[in-house]
C-alpha positions in Angstrom: 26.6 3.1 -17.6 27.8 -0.6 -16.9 26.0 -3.7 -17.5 26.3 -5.5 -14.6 25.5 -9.2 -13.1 25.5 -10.7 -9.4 25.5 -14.0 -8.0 25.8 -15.9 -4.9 29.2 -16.9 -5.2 28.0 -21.0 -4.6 24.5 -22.1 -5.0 24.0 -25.5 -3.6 19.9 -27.8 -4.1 19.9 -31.1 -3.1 17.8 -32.8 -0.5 19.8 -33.8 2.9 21.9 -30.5 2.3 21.0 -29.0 5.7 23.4 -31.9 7.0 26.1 -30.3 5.4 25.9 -26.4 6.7 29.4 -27.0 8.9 31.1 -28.5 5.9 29.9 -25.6 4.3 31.1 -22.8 6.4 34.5 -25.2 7.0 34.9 -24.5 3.5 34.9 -20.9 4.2 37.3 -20.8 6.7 35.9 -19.8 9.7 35.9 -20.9 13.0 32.4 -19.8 14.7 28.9 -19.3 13.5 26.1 -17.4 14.4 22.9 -18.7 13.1 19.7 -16.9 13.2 17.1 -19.9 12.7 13.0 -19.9 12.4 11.8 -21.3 15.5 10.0 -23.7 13.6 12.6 -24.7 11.8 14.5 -25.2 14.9 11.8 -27.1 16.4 12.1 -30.4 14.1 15.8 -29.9 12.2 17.7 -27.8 15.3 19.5 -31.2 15.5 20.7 -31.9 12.1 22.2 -28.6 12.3 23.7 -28.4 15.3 25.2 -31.8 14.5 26.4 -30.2 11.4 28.6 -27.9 12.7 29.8 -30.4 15.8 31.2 -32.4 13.5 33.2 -29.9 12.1 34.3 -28.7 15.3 32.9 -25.4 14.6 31.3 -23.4 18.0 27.8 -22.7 16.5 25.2 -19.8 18.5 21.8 -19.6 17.7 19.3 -17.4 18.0 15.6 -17.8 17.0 14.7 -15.3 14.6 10.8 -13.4 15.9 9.1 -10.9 14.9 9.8 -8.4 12.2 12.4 -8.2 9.5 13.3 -4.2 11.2 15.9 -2.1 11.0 15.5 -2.1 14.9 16.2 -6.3 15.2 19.1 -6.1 12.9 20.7 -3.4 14.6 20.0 -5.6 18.1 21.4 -8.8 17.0 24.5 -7.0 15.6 25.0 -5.9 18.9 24.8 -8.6 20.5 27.7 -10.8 18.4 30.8 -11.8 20.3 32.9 -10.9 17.6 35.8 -12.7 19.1 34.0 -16.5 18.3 31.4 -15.3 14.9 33.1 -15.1 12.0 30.0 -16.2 10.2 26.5 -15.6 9.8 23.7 -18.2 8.8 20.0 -17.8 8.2 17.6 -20.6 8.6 14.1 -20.0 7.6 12.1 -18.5 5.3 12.3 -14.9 3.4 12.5 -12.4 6.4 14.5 -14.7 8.5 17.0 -14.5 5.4 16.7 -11.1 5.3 17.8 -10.3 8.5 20.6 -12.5 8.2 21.8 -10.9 5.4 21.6 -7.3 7.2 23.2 -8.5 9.9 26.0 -9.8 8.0 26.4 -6.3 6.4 26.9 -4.4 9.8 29.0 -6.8 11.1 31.2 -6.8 7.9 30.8 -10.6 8.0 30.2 -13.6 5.1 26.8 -15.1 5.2 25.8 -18.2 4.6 22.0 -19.1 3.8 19.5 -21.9 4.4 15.8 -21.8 2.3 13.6 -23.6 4.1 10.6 -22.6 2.1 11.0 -21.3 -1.9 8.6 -18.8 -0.6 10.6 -15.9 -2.3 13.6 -14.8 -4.3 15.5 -13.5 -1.3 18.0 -15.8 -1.0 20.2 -15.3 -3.9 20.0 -11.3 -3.5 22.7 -8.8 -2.4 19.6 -7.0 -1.2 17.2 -7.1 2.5 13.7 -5.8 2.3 13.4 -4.1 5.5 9.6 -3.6 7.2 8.9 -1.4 10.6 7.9 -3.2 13.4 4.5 -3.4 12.6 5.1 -4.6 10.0 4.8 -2.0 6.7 7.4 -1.9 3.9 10.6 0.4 5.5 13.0 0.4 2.9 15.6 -1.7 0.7 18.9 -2.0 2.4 21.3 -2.4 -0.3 24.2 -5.2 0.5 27.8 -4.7 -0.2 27.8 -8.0 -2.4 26.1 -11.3 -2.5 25.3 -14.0 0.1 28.7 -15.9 -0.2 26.6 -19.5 -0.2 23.1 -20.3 -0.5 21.9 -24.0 0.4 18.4 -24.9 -0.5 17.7 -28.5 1.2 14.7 -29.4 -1.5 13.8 -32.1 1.1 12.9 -29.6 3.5 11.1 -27.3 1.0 9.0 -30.1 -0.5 7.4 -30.4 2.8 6.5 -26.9 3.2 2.9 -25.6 2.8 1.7 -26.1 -0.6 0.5 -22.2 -0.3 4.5 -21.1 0.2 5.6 -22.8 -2.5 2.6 -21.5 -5.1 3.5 -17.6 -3.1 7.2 -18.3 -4.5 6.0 -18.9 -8.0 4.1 -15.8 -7.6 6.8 -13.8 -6.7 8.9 -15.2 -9.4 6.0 -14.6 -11.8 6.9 -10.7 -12.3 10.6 -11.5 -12.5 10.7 -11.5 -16.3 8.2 -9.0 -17.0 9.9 -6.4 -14.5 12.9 -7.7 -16.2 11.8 -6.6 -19.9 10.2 -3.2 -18.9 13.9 -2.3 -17.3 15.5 -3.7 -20.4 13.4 -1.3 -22.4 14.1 1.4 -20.0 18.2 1.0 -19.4 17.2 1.2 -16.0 20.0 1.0 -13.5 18.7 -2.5 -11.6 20.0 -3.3 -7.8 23.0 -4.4 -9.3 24.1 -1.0 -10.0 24.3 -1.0 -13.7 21.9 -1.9 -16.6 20.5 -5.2 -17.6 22.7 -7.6 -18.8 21.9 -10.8 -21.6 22.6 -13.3 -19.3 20.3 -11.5 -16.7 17.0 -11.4 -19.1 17.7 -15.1 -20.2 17.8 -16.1 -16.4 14.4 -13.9 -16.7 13.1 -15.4 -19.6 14.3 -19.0 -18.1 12.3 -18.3 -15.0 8.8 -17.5 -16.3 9.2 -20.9 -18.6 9.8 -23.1 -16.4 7.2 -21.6 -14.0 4.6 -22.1 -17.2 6.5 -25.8 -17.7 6.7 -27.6 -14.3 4.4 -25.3 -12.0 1.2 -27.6 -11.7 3.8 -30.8 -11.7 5.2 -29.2 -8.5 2.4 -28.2 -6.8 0.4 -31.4 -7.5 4.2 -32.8 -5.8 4.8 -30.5 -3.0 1.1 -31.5 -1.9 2.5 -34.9 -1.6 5.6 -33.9 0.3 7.3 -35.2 -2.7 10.6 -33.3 -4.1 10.4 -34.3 -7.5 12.2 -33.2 -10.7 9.5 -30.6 -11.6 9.9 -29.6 -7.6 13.4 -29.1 -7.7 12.8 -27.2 -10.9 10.3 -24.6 -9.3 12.6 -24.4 -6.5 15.6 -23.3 -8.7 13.2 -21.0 -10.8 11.6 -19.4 -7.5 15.4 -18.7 -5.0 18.1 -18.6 -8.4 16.7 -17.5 -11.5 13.9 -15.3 -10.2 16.8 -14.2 -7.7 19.6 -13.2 -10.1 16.6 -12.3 -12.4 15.2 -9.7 -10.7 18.3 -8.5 -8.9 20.6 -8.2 -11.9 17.6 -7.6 -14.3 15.6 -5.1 -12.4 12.5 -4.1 -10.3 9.6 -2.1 -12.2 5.3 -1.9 -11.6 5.0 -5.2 -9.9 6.9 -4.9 -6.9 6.0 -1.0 -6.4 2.9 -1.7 -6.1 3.4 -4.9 -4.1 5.2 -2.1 -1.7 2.4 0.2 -1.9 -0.4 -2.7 -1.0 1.7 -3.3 2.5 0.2 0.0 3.6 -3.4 -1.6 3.5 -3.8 -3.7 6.7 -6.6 -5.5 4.9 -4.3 -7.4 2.6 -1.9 -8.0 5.4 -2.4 -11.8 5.9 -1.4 -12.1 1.9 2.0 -13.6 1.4 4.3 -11.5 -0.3 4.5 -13.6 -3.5 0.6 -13.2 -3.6 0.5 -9.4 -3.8 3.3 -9.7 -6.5 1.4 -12.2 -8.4 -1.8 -9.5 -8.7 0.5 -6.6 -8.9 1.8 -8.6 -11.8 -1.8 -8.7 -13.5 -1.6 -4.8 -12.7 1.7 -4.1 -14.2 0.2 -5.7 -17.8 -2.6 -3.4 -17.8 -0.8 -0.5 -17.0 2.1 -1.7 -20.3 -1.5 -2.2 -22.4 -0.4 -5.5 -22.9 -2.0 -8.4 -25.4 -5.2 -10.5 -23.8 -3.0 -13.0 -24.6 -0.4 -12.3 -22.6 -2.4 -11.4 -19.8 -4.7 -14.4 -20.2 -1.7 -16.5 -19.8 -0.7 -15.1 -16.4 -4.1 -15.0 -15.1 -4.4 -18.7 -15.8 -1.5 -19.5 -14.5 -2.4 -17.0 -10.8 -5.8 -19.5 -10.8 -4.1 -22.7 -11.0 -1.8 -21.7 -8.1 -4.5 -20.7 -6.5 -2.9 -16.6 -7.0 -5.0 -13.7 -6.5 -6.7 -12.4 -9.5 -9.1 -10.3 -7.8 -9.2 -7.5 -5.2 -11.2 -9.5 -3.2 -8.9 -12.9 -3.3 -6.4 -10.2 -1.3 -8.4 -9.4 0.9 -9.6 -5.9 -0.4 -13.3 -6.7 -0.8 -14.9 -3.6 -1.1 -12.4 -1.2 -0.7 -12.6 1.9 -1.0 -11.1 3.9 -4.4 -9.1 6.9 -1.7 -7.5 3.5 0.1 -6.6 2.1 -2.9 -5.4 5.6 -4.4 -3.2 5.9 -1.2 -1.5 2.4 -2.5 -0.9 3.9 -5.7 0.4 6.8 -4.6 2.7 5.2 -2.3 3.7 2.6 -5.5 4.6 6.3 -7.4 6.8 7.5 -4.8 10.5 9.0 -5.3 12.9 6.0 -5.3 9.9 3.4 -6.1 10.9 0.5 -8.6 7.8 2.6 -10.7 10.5 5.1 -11.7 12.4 1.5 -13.6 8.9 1.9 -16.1 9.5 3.0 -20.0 7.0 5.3 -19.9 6.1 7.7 -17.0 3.1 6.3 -14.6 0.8 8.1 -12.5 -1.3 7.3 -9.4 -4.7 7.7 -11.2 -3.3 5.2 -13.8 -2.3 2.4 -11.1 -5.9 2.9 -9.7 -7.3 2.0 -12.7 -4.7 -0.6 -13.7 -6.3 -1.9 -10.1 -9.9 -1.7 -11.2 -9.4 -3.1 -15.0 -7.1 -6.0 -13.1 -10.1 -6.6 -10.7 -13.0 -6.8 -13.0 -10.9 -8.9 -15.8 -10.2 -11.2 -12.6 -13.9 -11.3 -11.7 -15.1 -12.1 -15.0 -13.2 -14.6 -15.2 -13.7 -16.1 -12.1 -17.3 -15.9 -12.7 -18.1 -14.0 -10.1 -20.0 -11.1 -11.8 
């Protein structure tokens, strides 16, 4: 089995760099875009990047991106290209905005170019879309055909961002190295479509540092609106090293039972980075990890203001058979579960729950 590694094949942070997206695609190439932007976004920077591609002299569509991140959407949207003036596709917005441009881009054969407006997730950098059904429970992985051929993250923009999407980002990139070393341990074969390589675990390894480094900086600066060195450090640790990490390095516990939790309608309103953050905590029990170790994550969830607890996701008295149907669904054929060194059961992620939940408690003070 190959090692391999994936990239985007140009990552670009800077603040003002949404000014620059016609430049960007220019540089490509092409000669019309198609850009699939968060109405929000749209809302206060639809200018700048409209302007953008003006001044290029590059014919620009765009298309508010609503509702759910579906097979159904994507397959609509692709329909809907004039493929005689698109020769590019651009996603504005946060994670599932991204997503769907990157689908999109894959059935219509076409580069994609992507726009962070949040550091929410590591979706960005990934030759992968998490697809959901339309109401809005985990569908499946859509594997790409290669990487998003340039990511721009405008740290200006994501600085001013909710605090909460920034923190949900950190918790996403939280698992990256731990998934990371259990596939390592494994020789799983990681979304890259070989085994982990050196470079992959470093990026890993680099992640969860500077998370443990610059994460209260950033938040204490994002609060501010403020993109600061230890911002623009997060930013980079949340989109490109968690991205590359997890892609190139693998998917194990965390994010299977992440995917397993989206069956619970309770926990629904939880960012995505927030389930991965406790599934995190979940994944250590179930590897029997040091209290050190754990301790340090747990720490780290409270300052960010991360679940530790059942109930800080929403999942206050819940019952054990809903929590068993998470697990189950986390054990499935084709999880991330099967990337484990060691063969895990349902019973065992329920009571990888449990031990997370009362060792989140205590510690909280709440029992």
């Amino acid at each position: 089995m190959p090692q391999i590694i994936c990239s985007p094949s140009k990552y670009i942070q800077g603040s003002g760099e949404i000014r620059r997206l016609g430049e960007y695609c220019l540089q490509l190439g092409v000669k019309g875009a198609y850009a699939i932007v968060d109405p929000y976004i749209q809302s206060i920077y639809g200018q700048e990047i409209s302007g953008s591609f003006d001044a290029e002299q590059i014919p620009l569509t765009l298309r508010e991106f609503r509702g759910e991140c579906s097979l159904i959407q994507v397959q609509q949207i692709t329909a809907e290209l004039d493929r005689s003036r698109v020769e590019v596709i651009v996603g504005v917005g946060g994670g599932k905005t991204l997503d769907t441009a990157k689908a999109v881009s894959y059935f219509a054969s076409l580069p994609v170019l992507l726009v962070p407006t949040v550091a929410s997730t590591d979706a960005p950098c990934s030759a992968l879309s998490v697809l959901y059904s339309e109401s809005g429970e985990f569908d499946r992985y859509l594997q790409l055909r290669r990487s998003p051929d340039v990511v721009v993250a405008d740290t200006a923009i994501i600085a001013k961002a909710p605090v909460r999407l920034l923190a949900a980002g950190m918790g996403d990139a939280l698992s990256t190295y731990y998934e990371a070393r259990a596939c390592s341990k494994s020789a799983a074969v990681t979304s890259a479509g070989g085994t982990s390589t050196l470079a992959a675990l470093a990026l890993a390894r680099t992640c969860l540092e500077t998370l443990f480094t610059d994460g209260r900086q950033a938040l204490k600066d994002a609060s501010a609106g403020q993109a600061t060195a230890a911002v623009e450090h997060i930013v980079e640790a949340n989109i490109y090293l968690s991205g590359i990490g997890f892609e190139s390095g693998g998917l194990a516990a965390a994010h299977a039972i992440h995917n397993g939790l989206t069956l619970l309608p309770e926990c629904r309103a939880a960012l995505h980075g927030e389930k991965v953050a406790f599934a995190t905590l979940v994944q250590l029990m179930l590897e029997g990890e040091a209290e050190e170790e754990i301790s340090k994550v747990a720490d780290f969830c409270r300052m960010a203001g991360l679940p530790v607890t059942l109930a800080e996701l929403g999942l206050a008295g819940v019952e054990q058979e809903r929590l068993m149907m998470a697990a189950e669904a986390s054990c499935a054929e084709g999880s991330p579960m099967m990337n484990m060194p060691f063969s895990v059961t349902p019973k065992q992620v329920l009571e990888a729950f449990l031990a997370a939940d009362r060792r989140g408690a205590r510690a909280s003070g709440h029992c």
